[in-house]
C-alpha positions as CSV (number, residue, x, y, z in Angstrom):
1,X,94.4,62.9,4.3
2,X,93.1,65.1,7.0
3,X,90.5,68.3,5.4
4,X,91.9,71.6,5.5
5,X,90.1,74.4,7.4
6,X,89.2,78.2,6.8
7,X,88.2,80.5,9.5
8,X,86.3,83.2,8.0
9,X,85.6,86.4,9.8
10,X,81.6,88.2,8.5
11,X,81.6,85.2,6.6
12,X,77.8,84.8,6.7
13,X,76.7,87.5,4.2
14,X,78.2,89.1,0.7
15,X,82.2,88.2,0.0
16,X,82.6,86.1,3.4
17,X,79.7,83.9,2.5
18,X,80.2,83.6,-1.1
19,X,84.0,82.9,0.2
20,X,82.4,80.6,2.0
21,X,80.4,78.5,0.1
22,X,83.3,78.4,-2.5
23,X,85.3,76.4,-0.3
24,X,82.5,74.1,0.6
25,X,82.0,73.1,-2.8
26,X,85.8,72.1,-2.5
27,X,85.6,69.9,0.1
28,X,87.1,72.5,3.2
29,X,86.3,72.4,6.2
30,X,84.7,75.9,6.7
31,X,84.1,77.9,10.1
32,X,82.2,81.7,10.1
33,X,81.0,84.2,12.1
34,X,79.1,86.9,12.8
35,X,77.4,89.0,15.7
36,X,74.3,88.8,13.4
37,X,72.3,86.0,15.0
38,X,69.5,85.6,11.7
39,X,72.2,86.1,9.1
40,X,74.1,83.1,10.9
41,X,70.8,81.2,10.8
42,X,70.0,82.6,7.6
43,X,73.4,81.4,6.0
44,X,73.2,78.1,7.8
45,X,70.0,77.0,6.0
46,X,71.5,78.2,2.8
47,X,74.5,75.9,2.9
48,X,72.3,73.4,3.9
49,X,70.0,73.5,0.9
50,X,73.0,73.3,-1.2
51,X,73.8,70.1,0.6
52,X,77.4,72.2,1.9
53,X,76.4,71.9,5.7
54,X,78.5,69.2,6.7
55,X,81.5,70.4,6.6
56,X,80.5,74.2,8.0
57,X,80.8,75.7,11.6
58,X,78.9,78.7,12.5
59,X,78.9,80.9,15.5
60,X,77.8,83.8,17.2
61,X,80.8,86.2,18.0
62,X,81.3,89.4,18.1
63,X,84.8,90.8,15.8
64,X,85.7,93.7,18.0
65,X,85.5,91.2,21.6
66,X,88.7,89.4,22.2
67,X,86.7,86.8,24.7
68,X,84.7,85.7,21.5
69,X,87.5,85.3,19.4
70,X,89.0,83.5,21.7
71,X,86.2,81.1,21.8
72,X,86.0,81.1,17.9
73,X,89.6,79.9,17.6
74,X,89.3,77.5,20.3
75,X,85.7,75.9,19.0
76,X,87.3,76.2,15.2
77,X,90.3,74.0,16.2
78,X,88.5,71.7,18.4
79,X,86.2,70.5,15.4
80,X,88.4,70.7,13.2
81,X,91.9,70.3,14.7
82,X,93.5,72.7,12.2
83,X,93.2,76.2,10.7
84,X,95.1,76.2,7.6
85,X,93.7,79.4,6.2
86,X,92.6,82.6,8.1
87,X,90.5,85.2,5.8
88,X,90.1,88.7,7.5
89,X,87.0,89.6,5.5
90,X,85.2,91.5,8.2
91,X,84.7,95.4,7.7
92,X,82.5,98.2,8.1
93,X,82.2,101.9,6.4
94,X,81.8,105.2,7.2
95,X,81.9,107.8,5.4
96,X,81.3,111.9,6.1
97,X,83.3,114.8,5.2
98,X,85.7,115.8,7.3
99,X,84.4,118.7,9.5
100,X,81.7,116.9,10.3
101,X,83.3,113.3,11.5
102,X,81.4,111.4,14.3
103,X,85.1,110.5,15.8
104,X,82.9,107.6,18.4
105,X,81.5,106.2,14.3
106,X,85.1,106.6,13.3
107,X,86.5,104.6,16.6
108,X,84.0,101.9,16.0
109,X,84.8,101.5,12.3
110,X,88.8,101.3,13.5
111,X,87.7,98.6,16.1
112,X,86.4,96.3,13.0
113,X,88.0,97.0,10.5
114,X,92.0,97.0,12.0
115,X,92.0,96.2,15.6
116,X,89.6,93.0,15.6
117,X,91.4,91.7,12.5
118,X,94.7,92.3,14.0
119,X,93.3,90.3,17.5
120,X,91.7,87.6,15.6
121,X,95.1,87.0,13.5
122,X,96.3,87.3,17.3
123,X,94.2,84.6,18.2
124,X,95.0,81.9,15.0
125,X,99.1,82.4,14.4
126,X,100.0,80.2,17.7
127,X,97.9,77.4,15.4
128,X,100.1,78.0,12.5
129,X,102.9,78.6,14.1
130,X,102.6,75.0,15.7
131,X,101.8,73.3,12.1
132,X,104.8,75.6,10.6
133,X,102.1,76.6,7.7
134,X,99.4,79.2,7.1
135,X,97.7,82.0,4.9
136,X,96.4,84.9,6.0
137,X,94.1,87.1,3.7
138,X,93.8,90.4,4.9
139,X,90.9,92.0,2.7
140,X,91.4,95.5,2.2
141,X,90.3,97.9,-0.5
142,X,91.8,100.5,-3.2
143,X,91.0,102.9,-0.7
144,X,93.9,101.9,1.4
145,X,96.1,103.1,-1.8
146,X,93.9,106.2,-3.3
147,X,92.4,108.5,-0.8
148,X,89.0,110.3,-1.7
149,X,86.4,112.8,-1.2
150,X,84.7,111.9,1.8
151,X,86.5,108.6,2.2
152,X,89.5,109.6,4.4
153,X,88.0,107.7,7.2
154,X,87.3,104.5,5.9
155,X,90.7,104.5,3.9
156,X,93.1,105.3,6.8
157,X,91.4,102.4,8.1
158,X,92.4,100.5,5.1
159,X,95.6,101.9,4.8
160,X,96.2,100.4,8.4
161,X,95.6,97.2,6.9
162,X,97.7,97.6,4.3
163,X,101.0,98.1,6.5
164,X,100.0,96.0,8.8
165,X,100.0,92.9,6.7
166,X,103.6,93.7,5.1
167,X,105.3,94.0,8.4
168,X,103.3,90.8,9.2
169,X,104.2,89.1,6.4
170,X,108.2,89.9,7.1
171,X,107.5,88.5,10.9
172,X,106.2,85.6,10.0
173,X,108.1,84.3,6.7
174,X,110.5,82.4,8.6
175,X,107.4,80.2,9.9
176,X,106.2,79.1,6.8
177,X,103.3,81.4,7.1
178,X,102.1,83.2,4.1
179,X,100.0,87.0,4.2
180,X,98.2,88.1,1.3
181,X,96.3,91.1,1.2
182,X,92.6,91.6,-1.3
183,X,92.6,95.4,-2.8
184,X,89.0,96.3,-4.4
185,X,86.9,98.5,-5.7
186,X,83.1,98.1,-6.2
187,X,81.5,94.8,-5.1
188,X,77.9,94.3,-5.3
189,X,77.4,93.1,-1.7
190,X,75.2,95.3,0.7
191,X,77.8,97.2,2.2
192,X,76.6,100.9,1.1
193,X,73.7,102.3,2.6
194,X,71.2,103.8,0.5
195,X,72.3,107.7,1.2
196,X,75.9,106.4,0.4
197,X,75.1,104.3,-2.7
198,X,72.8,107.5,-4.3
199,X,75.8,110.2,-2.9
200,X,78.6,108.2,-4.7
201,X,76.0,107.8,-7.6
202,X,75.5,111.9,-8.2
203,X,78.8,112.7,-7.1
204,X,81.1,109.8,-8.3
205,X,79.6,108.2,-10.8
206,X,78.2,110.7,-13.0
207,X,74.7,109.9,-12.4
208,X,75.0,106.2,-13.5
209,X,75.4,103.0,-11.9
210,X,79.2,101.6,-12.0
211,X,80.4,98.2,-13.2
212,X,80.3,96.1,-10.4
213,X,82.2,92.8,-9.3
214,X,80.6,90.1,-7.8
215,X,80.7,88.4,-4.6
216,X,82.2,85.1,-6.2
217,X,84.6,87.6,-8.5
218,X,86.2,87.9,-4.8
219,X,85.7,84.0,-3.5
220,X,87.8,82.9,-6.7
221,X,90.3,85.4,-5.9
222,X,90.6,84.0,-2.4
223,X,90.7,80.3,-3.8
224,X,93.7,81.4,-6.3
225,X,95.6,82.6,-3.5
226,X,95.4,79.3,-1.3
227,X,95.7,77.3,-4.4
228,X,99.5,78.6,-4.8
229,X,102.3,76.0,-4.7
230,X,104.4,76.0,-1.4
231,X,107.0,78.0,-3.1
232,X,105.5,80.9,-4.4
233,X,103.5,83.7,-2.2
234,X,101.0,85.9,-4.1
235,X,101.0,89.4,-1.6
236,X,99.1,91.3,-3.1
237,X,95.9,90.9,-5.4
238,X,93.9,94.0,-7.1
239,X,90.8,93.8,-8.5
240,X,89.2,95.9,-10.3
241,X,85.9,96.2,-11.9
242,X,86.2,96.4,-16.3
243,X,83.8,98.2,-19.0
244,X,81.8,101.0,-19.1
């Protein structure tokens, strides 16, 4: 029985490489990538001291340029001759009030976080078209559904991907291809910068440091989705953090 394959996009670092490494322990065949050429090499020794190299392709690619996702599709099916699973995992932040927006930080933000996911699912739905099968995972965030202070950027962005991914998921039923999409709140991954993290802190938080989830919180998530029968179609997942 031939290995099934995920293309994961950021999947080098935080929820993409614990995403990662989660399918690699379960015997997939597992391709990444990044535009981050030491967190690529960085990952790649990782997997390989976990003895999970053998089944993992990583490249060099950039999310927002269609010639390298092109070439991440093309290498993806070539070693692996299938994509059975397409996580959309990379994304970006930006956050400012909104008088004082940098529009060319909002445009870039836009570019990653809706317009290369949408070219990369571009790029992979011929594939699963062909096989008549497929899952799409659109990772989004509760922003997309609640709008907040100083947030309005980074959710409309989400929000995109939101509606994107239902009329998707109507287009592409009668295929045999499924779209899910991730909703979640705080993840301890990187993603905040300092001045964001100690902002949300005073302002958000009270002062104190929120429950977070974990990276593999969100890998299992992704696993519980593609482990679905045939002939049900989880759409939506939210996660939230629990406790005080």
């Amino acid at each position: 029985m031939q290995n099934k394959t995920i293309l994961i996009s950021g999947g080098v670092t935080g929820i993409g490489a614990a995403t990662a490494l989660e399918f690699l322990e379960h015997d997939w065949q597992v391709s990444v990538f990044s535009n981050m050429k030491e967190n690529n090499e960085e990952f790649l020794r990782l997997a390989k001291s976990q003895g999970l190299s053998r089944g993992l392709l990583v490249l060099d690619a950039d999310i927002t340029r269609e010639k390298d996702l092109k070439k991440v599709v093309a290498e993806t099916k070539k070693k692996f001759k299938t994509i059975d699973v397409l996580f959309n995992n990379a994304g970006m932040g930006y956050f400012t009030e909104a008088d004082k927006v940098d529009v060319k930080k909002f445009d870039q933000m836009m570019e990653v976080n809706v317009i290369g996911m949408a070219d990369l699912t571009k790029q992979v739905i011929p594939i699963m078209k062909k096989q008549k099968h497929g899952q799409i995972i659109n990772n989004s965030s509760i922003a997309g559904k609640v709008g907040h202070a100083k947030s309005e950027f980074y959710a409309a962005t989400k929000s995109a991907v939101m509606r994107y991914s239902e009329g998707l998921r109507a287009e592409l039923q009668k295929f045999g291809i499924k779209v899910a999409v991730i909703y979640t709140s705080t993840v301890k991954t990187g993603f905040w910068s300092k001045k964001e993290y100690s902002r949300r802190k005073k302002e958000n938080w009270k002062g104190k440091d929120p429950v977070f989830l974990t990276t593999q919180d969100l890998a299992r998530t992704v696993q519980f989705i593609v482990d679905q029968p045939d002939h049900s179609a989880v759409e939506e997942v939210t996660i939230m953090p629990f406790g005080k």
